[in-house]
Chimera marker file (.cmm) of the C-alpha trace (Angstrom):
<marker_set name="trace">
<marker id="1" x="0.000" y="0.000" z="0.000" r="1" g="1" b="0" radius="0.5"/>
<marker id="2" x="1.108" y="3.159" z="-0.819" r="1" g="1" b="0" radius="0.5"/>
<marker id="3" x="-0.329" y="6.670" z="-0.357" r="1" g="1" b="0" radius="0.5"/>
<marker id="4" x="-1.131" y="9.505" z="-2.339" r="1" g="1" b="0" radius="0.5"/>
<marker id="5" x="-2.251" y="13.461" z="-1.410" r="1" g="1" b="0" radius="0.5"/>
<marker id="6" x="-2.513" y="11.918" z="1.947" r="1" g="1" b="0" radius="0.5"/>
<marker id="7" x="-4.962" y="8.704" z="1.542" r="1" g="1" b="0" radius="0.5"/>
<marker id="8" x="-4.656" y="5.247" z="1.070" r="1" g="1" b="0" radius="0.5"/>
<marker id="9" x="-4.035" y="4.478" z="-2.951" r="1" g="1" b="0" radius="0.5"/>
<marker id="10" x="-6.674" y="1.722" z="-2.361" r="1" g="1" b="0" radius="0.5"/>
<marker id="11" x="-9.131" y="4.103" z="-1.422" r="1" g="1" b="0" radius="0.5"/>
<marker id="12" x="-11.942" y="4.251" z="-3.996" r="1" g="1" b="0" radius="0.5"/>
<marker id="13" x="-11.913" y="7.826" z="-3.768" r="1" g="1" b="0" radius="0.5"/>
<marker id="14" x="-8.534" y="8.926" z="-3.940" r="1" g="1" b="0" radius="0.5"/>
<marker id="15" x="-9.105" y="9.357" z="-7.870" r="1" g="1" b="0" radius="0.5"/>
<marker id="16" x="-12.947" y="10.989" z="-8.507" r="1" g="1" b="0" radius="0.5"/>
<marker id="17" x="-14.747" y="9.794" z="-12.688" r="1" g="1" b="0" radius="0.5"/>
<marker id="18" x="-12.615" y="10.967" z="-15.045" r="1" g="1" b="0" radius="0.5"/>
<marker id="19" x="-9.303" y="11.632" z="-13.446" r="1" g="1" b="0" radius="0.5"/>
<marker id="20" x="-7.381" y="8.218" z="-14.081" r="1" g="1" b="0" radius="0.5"/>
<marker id="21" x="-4.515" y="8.938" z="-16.554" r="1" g="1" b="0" radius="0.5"/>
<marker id="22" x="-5.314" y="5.333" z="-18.718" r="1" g="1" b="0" radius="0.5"/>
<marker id="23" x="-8.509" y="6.147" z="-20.965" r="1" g="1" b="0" radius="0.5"/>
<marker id="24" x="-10.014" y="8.766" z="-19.033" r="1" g="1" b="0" radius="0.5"/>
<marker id="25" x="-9.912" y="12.903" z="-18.953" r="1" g="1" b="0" radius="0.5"/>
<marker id="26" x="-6.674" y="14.188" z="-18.343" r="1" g="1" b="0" radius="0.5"/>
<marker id="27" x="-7.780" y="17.359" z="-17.083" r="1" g="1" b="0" radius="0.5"/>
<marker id="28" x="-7.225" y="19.206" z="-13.457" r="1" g="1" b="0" radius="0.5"/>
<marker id="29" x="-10.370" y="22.636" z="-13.693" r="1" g="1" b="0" radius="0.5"/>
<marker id="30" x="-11.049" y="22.089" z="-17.197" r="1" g="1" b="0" radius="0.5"/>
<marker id="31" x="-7.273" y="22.316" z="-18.137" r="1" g="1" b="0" radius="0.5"/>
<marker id="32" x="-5.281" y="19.395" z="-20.382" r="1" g="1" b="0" radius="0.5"/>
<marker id="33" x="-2.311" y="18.489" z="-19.281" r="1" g="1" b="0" radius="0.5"/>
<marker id="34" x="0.443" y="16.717" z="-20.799" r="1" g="1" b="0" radius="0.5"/>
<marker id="35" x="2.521" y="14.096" z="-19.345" r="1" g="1" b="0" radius="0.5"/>
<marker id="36" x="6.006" y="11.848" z="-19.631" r="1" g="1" b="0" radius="0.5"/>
<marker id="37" x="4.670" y="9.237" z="-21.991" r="1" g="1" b="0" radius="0.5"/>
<marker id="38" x="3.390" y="12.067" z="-24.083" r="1" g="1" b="0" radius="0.5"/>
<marker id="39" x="7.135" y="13.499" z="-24.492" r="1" g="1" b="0" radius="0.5"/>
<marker id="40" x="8.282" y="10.126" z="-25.098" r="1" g="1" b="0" radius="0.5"/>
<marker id="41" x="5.793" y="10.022" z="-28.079" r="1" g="1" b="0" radius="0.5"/>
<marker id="42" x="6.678" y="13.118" z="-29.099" r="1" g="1" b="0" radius="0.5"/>
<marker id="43" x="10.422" y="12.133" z="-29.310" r="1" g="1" b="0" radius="0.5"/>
<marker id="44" x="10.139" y="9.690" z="-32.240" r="1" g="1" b="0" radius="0.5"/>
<marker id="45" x="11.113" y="11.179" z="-35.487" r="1" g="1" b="0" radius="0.5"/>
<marker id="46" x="7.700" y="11.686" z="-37.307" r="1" g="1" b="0" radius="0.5"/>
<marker id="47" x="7.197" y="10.492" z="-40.860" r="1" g="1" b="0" radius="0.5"/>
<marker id="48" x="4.246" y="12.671" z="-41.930" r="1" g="1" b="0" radius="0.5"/>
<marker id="49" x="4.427" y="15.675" z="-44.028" r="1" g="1" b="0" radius="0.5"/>
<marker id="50" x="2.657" y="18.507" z="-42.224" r="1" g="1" b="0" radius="0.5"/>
<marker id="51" x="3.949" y="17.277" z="-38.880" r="1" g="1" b="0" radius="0.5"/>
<marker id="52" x="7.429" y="17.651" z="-40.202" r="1" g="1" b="0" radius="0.5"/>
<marker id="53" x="6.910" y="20.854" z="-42.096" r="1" g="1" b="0" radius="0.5"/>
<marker id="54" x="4.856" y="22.291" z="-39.504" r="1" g="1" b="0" radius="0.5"/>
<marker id="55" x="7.369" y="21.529" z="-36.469" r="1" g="1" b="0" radius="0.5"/>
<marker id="56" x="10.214" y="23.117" z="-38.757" r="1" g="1" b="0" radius="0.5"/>
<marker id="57" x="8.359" y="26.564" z="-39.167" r="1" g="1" b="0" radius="0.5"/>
<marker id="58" x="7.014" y="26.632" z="-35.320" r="1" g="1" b="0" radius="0.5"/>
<marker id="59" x="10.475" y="25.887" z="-34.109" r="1" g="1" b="0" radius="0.5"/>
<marker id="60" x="11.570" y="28.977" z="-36.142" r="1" g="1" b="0" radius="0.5"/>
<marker id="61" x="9.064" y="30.301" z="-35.232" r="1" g="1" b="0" radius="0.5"/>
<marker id="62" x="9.649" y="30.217" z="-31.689" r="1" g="1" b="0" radius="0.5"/>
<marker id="63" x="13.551" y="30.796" z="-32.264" r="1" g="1" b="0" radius="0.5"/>
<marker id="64" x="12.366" y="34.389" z="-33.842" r="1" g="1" b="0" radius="0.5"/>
<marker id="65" x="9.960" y="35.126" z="-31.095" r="1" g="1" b="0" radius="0.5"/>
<marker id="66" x="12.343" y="34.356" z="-28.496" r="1" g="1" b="0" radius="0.5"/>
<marker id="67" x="14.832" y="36.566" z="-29.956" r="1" g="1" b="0" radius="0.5"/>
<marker id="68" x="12.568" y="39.341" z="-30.056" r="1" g="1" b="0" radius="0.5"/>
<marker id="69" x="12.199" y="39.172" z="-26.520" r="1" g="1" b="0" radius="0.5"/>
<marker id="70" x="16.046" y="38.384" z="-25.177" r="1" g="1" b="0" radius="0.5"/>
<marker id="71" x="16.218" y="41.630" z="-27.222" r="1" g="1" b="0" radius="0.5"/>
<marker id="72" x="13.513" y="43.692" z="-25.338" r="1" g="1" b="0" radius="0.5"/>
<marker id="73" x="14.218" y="41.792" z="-22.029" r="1" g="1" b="0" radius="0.5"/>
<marker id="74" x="17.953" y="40.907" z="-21.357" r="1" g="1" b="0" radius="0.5"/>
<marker id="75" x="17.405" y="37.511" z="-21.993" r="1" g="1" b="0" radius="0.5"/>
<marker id="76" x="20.319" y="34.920" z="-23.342" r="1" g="1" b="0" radius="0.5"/>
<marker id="77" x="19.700" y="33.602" z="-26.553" r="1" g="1" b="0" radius="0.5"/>
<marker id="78" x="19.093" y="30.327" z="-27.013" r="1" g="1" b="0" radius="0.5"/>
<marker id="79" x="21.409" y="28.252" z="-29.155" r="1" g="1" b="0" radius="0.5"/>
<marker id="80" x="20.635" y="26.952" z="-32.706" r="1" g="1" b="0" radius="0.5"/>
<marker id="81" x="19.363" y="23.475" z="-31.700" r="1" g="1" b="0" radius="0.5"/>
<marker id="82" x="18.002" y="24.322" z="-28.167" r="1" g="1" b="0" radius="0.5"/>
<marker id="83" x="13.992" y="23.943" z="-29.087" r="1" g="1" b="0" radius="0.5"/>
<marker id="84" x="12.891" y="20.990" z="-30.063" r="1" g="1" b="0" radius="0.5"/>
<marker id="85" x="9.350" y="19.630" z="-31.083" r="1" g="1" b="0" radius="0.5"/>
<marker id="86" x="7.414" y="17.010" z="-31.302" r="1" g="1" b="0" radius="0.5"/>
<marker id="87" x="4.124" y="15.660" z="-31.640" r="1" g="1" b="0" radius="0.5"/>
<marker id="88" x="1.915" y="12.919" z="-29.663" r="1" g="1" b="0" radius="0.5"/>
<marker id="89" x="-0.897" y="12.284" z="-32.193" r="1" g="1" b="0" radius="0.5"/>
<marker id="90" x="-2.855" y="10.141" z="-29.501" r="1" g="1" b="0" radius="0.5"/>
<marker id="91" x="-3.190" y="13.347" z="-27.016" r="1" g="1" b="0" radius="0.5"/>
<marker id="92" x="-3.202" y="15.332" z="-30.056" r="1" g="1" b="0" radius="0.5"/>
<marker id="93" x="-0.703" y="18.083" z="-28.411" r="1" g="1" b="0" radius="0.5"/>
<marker id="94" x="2.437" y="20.108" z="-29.557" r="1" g="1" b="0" radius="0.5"/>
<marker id="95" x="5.265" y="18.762" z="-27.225" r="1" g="1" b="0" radius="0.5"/>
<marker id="96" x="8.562" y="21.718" z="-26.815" r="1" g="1" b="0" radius="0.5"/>
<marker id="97" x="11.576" y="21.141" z="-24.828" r="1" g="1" b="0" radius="0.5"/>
<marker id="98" x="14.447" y="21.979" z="-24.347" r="1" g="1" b="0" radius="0.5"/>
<marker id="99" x="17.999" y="20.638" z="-22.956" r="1" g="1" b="0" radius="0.5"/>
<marker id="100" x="19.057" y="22.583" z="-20.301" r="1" g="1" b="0" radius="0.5"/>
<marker id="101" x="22.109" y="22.260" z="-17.553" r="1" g="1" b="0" radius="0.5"/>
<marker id="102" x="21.131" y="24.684" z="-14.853" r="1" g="1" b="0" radius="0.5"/>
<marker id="103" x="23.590" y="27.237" z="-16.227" r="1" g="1" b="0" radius="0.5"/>
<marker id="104" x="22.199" y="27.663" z="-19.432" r="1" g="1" b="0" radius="0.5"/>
<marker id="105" x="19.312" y="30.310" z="-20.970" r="1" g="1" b="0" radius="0.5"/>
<marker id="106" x="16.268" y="28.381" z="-19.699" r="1" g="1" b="0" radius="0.5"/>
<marker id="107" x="18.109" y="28.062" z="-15.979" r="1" g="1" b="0" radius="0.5"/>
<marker id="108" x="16.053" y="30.196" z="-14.253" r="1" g="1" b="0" radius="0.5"/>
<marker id="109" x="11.997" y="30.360" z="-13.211" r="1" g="1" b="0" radius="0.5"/>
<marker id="110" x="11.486" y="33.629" z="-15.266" r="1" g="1" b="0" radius="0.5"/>
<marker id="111" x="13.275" y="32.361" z="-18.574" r="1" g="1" b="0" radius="0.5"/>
<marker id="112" x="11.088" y="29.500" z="-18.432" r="1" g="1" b="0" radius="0.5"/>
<marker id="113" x="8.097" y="31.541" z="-17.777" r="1" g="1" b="0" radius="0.5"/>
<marker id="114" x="9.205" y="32.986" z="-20.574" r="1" g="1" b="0" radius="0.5"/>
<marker id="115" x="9.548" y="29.571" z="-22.886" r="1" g="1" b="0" radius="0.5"/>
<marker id="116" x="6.274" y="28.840" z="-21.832" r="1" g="1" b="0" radius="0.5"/>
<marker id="117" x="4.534" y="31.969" z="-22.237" r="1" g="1" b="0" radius="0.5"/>
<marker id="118" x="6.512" y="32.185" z="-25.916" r="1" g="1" b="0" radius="0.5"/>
<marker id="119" x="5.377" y="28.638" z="-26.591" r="1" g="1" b="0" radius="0.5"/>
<marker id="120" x="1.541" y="29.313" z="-25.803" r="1" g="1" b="0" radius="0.5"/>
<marker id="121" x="1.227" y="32.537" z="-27.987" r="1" g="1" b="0" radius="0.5"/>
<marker id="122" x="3.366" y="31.447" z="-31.002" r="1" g="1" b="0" radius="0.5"/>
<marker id="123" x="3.674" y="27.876" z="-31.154" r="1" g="1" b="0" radius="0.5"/>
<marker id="124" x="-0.544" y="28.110" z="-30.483" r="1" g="1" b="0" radius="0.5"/>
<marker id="125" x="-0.753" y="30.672" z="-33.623" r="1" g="1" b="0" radius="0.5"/>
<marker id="126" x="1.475" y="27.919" z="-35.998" r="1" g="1" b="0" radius="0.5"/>
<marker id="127" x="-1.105" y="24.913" z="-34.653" r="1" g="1" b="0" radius="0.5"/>
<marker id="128" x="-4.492" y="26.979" z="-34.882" r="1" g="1" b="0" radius="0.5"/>
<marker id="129" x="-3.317" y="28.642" z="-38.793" r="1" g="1" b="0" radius="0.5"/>
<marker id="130" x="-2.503" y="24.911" z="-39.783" r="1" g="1" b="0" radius="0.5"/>
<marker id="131" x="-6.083" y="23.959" z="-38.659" r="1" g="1" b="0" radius="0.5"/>
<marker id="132" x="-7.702" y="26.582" z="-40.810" r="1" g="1" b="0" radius="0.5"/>
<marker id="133" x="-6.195" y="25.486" z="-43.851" r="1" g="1" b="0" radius="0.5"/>
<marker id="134" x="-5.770" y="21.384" z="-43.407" r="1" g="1" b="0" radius="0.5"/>
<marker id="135" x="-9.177" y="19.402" z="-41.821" r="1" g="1" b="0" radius="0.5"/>
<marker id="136" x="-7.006" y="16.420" z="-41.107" r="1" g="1" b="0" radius="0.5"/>
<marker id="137" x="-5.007" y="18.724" z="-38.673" r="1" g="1" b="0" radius="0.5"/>
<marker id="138" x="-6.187" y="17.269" z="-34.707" r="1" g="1" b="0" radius="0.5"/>
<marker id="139" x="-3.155" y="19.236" z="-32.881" r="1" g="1" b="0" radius="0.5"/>
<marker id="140" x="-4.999" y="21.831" z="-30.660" r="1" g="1" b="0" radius="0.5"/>
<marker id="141" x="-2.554" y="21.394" z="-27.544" r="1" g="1" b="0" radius="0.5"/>
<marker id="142" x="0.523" y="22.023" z="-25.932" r="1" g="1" b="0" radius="0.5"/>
<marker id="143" x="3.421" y="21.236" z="-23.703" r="1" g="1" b="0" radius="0.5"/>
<marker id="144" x="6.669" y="22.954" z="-22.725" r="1" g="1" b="0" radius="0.5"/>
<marker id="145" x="8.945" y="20.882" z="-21.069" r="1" g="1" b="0" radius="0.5"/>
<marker id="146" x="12.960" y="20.866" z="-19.997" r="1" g="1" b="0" radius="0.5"/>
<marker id="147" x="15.458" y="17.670" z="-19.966" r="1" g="1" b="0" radius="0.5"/>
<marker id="148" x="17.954" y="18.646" z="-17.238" r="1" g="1" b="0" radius="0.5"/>
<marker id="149" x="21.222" y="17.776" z="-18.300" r="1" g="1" b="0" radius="0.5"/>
<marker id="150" x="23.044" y="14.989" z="-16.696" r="1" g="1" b="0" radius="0.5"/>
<marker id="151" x="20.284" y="14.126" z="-14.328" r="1" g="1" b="0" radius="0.5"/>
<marker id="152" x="18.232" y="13.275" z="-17.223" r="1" g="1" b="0" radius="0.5"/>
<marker id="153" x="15.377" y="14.848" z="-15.267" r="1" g="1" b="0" radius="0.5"/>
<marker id="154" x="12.196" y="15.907" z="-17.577" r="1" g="1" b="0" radius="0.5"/>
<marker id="155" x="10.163" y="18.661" z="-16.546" r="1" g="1" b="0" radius="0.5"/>
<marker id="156" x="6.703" y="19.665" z="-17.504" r="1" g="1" b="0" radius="0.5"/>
<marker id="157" x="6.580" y="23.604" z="-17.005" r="1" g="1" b="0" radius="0.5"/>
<marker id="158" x="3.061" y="23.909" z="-18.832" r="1" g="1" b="0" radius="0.5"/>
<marker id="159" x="0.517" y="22.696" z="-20.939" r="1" g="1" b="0" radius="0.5"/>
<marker id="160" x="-2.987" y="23.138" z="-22.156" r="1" g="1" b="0" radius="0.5"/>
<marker id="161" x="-5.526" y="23.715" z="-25.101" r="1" g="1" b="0" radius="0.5"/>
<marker id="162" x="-4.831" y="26.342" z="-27.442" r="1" g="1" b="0" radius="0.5"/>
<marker id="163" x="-7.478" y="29.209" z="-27.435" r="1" g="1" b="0" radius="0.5"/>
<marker id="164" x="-9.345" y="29.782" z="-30.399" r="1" g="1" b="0" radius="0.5"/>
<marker id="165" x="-9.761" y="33.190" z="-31.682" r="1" g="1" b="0" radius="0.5"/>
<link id1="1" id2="2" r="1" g="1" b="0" radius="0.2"/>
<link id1="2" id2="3" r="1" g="1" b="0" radius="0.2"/>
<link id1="3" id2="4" r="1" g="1" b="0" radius="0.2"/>
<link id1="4" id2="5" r="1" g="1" b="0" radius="0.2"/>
<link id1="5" id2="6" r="1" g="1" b="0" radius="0.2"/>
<link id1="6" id2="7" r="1" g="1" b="0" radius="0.2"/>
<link id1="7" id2="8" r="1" g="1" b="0" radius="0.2"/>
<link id1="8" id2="9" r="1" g="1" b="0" radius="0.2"/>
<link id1="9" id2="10" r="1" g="1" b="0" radius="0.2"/>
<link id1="10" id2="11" r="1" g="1" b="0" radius="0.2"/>
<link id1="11" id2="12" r="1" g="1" b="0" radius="0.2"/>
<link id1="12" id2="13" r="1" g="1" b="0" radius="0.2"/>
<link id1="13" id2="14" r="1" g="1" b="0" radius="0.2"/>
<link id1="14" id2="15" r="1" g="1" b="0" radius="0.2"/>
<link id1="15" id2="16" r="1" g="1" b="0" radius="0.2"/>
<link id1="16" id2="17" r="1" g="1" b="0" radius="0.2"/>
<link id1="17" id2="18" r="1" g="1" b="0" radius="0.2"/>
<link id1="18" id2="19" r="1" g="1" b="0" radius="0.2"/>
<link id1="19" id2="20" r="1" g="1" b="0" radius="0.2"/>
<link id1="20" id2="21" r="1" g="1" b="0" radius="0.2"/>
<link id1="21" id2="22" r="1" g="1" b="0" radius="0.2"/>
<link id1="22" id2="23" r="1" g="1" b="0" radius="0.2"/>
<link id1="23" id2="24" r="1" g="1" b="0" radius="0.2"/>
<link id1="24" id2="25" r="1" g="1" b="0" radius="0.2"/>
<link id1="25" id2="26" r="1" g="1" b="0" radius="0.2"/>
<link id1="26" id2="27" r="1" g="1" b="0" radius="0.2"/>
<link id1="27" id2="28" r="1" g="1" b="0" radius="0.2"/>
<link id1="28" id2="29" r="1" g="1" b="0" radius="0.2"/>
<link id1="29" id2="30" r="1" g="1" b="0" radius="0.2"/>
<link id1="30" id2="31" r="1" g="1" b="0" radius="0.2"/>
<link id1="31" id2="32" r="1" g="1" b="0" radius="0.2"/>
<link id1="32" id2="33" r="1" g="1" b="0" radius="0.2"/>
<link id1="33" id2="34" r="1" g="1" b="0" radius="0.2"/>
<link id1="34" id2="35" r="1" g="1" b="0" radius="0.2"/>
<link id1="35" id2="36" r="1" g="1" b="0" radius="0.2"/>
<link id1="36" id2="37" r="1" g="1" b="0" radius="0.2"/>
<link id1="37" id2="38" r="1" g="1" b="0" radius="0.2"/>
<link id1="38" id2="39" r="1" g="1" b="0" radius="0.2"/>
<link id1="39" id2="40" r="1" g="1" b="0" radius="0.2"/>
<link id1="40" id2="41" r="1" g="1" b="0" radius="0.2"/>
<link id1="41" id2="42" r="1" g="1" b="0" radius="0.2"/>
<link id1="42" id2="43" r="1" g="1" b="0" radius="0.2"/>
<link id1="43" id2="44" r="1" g="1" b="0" radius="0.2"/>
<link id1="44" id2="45" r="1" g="1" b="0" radius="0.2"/>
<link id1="45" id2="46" r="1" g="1" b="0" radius="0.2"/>
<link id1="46" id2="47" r="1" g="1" b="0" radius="0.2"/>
<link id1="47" id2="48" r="1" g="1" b="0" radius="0.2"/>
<link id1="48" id2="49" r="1" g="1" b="0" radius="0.2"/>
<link id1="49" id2="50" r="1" g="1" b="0" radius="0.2"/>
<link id1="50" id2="51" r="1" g="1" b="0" radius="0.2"/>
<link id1="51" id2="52" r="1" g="1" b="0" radius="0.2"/>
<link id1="52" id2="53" r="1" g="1" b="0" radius="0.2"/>
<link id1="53" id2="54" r="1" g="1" b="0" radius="0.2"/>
<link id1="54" id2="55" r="1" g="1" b="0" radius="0.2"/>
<link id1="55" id2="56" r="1" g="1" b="0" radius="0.2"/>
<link id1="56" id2="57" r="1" g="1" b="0" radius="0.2"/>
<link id1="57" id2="58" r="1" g="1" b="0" radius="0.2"/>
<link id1="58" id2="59" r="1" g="1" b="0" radius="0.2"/>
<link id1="59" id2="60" r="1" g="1" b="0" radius="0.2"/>
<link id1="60" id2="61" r="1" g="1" b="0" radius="0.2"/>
<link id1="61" id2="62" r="1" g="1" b="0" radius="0.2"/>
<link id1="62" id2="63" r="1" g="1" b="0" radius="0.2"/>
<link id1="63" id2="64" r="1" g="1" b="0" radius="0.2"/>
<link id1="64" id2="65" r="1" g="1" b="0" radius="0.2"/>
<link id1="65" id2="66" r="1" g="1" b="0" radius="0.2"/>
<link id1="66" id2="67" r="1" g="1" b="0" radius="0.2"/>
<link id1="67" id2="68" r="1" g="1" b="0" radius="0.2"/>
<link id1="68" id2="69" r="1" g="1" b="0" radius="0.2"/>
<link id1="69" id2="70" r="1" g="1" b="0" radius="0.2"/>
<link id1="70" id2="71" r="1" g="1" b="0" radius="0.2"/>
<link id1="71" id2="72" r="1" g="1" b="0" radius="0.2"/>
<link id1="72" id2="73" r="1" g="1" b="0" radius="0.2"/>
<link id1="73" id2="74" r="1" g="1" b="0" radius="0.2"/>
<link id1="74" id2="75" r="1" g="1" b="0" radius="0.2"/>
<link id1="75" id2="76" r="1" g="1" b="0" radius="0.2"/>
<link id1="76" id2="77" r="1" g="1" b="0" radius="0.2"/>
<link id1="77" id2="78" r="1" g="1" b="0" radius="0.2"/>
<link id1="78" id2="79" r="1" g="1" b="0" radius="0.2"/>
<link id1="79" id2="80" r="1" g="1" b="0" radius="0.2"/>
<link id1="80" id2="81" r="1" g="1" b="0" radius="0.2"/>
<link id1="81" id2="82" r="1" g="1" b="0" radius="0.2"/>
<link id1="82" id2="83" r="1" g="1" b="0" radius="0.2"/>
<link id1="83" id2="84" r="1" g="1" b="0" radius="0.2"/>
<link id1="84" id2="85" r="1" g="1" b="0" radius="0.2"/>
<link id1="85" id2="86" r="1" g="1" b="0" radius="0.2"/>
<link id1="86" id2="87" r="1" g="1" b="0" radius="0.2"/>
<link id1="87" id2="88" r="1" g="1" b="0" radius="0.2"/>
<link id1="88" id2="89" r="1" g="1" b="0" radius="0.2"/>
<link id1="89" id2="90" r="1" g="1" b="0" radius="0.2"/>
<link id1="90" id2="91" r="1" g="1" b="0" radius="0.2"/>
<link id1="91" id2="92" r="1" g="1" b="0" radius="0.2"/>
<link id1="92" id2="93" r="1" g="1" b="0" radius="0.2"/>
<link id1="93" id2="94" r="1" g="1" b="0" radius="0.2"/>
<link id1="94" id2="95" r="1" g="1" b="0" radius="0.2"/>
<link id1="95" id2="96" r="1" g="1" b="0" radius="0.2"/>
<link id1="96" id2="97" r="1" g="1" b="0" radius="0.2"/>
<link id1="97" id2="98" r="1" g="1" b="0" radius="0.2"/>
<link id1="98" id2="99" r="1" g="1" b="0" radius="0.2"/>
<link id1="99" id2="100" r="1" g="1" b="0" radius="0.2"/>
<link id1="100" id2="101" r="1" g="1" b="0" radius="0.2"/>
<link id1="101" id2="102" r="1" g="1" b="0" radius="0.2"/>
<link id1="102" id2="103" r="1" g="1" b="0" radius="0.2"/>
<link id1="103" id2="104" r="1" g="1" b="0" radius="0.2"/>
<link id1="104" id2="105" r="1" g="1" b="0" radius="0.2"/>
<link id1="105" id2="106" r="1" g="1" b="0" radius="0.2"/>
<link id1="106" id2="107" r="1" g="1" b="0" radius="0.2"/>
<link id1="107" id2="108" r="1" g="1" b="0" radius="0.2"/>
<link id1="108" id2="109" r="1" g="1" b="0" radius="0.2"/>
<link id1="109" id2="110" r="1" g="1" b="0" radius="0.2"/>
<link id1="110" id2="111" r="1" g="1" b="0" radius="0.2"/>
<link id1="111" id2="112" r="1" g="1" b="0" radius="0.2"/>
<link id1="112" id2="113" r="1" g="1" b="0" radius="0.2"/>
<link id1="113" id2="114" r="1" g="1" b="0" radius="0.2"/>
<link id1="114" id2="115" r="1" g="1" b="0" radius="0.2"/>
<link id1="115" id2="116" r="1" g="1" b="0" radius="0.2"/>
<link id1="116" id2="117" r="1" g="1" b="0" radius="0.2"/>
<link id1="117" id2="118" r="1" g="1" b="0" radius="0.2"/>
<link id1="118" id2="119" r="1" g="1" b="0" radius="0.2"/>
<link id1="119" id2="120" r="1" g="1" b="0" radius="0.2"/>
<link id1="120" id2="121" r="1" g="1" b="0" radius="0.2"/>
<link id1="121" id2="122" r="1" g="1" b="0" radius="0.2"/>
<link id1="122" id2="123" r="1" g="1" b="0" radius="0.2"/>
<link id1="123" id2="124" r="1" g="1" b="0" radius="0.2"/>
<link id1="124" id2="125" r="1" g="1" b="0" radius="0.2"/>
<link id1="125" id2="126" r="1" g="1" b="0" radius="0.2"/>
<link id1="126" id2="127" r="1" g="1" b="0" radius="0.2"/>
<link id1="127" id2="128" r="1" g="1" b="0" radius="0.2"/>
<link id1="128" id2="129" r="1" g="1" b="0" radius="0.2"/>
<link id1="129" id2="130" r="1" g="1" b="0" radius="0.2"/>
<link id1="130" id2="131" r="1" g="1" b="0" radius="0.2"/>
<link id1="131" id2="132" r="1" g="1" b="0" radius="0.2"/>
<link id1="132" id2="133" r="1" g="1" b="0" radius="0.2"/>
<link id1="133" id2="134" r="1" g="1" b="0" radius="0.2"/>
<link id1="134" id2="135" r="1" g="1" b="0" radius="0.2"/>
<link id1="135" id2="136" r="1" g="1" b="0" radius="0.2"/>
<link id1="136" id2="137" r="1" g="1" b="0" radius="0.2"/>
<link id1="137" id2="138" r="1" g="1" b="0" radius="0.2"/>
<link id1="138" id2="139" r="1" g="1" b="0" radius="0.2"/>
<link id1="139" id2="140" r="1" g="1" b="0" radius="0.2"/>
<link id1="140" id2="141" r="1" g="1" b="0" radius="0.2"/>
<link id1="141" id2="142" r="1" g="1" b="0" radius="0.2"/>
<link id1="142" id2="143" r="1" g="1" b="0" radius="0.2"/>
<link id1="143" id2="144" r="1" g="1" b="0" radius="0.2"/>
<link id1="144" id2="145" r="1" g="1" b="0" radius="0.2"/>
<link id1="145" id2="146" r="1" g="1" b="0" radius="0.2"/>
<link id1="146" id2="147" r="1" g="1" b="0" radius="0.2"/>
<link id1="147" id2="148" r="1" g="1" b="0" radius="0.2"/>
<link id1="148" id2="149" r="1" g="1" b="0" radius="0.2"/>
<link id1="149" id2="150" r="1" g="1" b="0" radius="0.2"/>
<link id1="150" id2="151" r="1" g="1" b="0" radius="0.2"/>
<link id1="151" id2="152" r="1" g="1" b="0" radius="0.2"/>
<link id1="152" id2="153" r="1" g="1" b="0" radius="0.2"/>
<link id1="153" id2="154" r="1" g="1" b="0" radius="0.2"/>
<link id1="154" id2="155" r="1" g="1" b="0" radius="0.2"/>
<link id1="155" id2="156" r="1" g="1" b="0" radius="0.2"/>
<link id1="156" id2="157" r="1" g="1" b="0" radius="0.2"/>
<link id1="157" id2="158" r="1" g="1" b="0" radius="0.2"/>
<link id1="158" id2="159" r="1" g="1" b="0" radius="0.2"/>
<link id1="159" id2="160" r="1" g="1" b="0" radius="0.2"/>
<link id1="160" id2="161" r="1" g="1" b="0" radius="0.2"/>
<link id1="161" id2="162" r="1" g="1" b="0" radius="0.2"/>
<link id1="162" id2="163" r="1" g="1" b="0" radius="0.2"/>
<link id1="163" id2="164" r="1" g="1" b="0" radius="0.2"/>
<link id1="164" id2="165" r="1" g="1" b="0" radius="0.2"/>
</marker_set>
């Protein structure tokens, strides 16, 4: 036995409807969220078209708007390389990390508060435009994540549905 938020893991209502993670609503207040075996997904090379051609132009896409801001805001730059991006067509979601060391540009809380915030406004525009002009498109969601460097540690910083409109 084993407990979790403070109960038993046996207990019948530790989890309420809906909130196992195997076939059932991922969602905490009406927000998706991504998880682990998503990234994993979302690390194996992809062999279809859009997914490829789309990933290329948000990762530029987010290189650009990045950029922008280290330029308004002090930030470091991010290295050619650093973003990657991937996509888990089962959860239907946008996966971005990033490598990171703990010394690097995405080191501290507000640089990734500002990965995630960059991630949500652009790499949502690049997912929502592809929708308008390709009905087989399903990717309407998102996750930011780091892989911390030697530890081989993955964190989810954020995730969710993109807003349309």
């Amino acid at each position: 036995m084993y407990w979790l938020y403070g109960k038993q893991a046996n207990d019948e209502s530790v989890l309420g409807f809906g909130d196992a993670a195997d076939g059932c609503s991922r969602e905490i207040a009406g927000r998706w969220l991504g998880d682990e075996s998503g990234l994993a997904t979302a690390g194996i090379p992809s062999s279809d078209k859009a997914e490829i051609r789309v990933a290329d132009s948000t990762v530029k896409a987010l290189q650009a708007a990045w950029d922008a801001r280290a330029g308004e805001m002090s930030l470091p730059p991010l290295g050619a390389g650093t973003v990657k991006l991937g996509f888990d067509p089962v959860e239907h979601a946008m996966y971005v990390w990033a490598d990171e060391d703990g010394y690097g540009p995405l080191g501290g809380l507000a640089q990734q508060s500002h990965l995630t915030d960059v991630v949500a406004k652009t790499g949502c525009r690049k997912l929502l435009a592809e929708a308008e002009t390709n009905g087989g498109w399903r990717y309407d969601r998102y996750v930011v994540a780091l892989y911390w460097g030697n530890e081989g540690e993955k964190q989810i910083l954020d995730s969710g549905t993109c807003p349309k409109g």
